[in-house]
N, C-alpha and C positions, 0 to 999 in steps of 0.2 A: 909088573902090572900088565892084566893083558889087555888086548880090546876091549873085550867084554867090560870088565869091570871099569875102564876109563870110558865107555859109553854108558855105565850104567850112574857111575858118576858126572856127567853131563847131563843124562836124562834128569838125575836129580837136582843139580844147580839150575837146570833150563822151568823144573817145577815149579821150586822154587822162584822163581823170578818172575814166571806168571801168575802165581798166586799173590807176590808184593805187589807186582805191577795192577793184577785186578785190586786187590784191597786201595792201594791208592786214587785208583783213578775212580773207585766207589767212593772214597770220602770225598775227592773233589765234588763227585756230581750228587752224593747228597749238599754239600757247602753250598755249590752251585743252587740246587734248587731251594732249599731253604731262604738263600739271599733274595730270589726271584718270589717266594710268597713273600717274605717282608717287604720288597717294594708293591707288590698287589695291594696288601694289608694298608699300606701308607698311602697308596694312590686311592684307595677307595674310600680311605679317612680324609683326604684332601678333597675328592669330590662332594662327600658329605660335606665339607664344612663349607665350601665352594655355593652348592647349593641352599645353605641356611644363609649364607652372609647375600646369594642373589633374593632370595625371600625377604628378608631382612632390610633391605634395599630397596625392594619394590614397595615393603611397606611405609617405611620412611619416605617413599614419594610420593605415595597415595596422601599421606599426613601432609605433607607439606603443600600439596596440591589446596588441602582441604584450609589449611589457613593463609595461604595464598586468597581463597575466594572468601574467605570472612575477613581478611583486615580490605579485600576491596569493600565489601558490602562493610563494611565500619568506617571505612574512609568517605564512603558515600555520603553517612550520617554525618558526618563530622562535618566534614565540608557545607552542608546542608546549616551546621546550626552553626558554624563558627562566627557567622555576624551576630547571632545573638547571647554571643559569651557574655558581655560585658552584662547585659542584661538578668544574666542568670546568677552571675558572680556579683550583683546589686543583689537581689534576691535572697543570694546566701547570707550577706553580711547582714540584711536585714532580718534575717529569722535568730543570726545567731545574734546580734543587741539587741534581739526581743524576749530570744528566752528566758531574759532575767528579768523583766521589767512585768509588774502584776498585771499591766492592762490587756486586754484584747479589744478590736475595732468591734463597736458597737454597742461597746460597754457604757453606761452615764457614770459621768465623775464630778466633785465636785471642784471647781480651781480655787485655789488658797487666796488669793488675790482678791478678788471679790466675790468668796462665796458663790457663782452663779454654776447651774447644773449645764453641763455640756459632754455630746457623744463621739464618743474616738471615732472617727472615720477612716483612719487611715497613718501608717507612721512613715516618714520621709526618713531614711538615714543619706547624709549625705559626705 
């Protein structure tokens, strides 16, 4: 074997060897870049949702602002009429042991007792 041909056999192991080595280090750096759009892809689906759940958030406080200011304005009321529960809940019971009873105030009746004509003025439930 002479020079020649054992340089020319080098030449071609050393081609070789650059051509594995480019092919390799091609697949790492497409790998490489592929992994780097899936985290883009994944961080900009993160921002997106990031973004819906701060919207989402700001809405639900705007709501909750807004009944925050109606149970005060309801509390107001309440407090206003709570000495006159009893009052109202007289009122109920007396509409509801009326609705069965034929009469209405103002009506002329006759009493079984002695006959005489007389005008409902008014029913006491007590």
């Amino acid at each position: 074997m002479s020079i020649i041909d054992r340089a020319k056999e080098l030449n071609k192991k050393w081609i070789v060897s650059v051509v594995f080595i480019t092919i390799v280090a091609g697949g790492i750096i497409f790998l490489l870049f592929q992994n780097i759009n899936e985290n883009t892809r994944k961080s900009i689906e993160l921002k997106e949702r990031i973004d819906e759940l701060t919207r989402s958030t700001e809405e639900l406080t705007l709501a909750n602002k807004k009944l925050k200011k109606s149970k005060d304005s309801l509390q107001q009321h309440v407090t206003y009429m709570w000495p006159m529960r009893s009052i109202v809940y007289n009122a109920k019971l007396r509409d509801k042991v009326m609705s069965g009873i034929e009469f209405v105030p103002g009506q002329k009746v006759r009493v079984k007792t002695d006959s005489s004509i007389v005008i409902i003025t008014d029913y006491l439930v007590g």
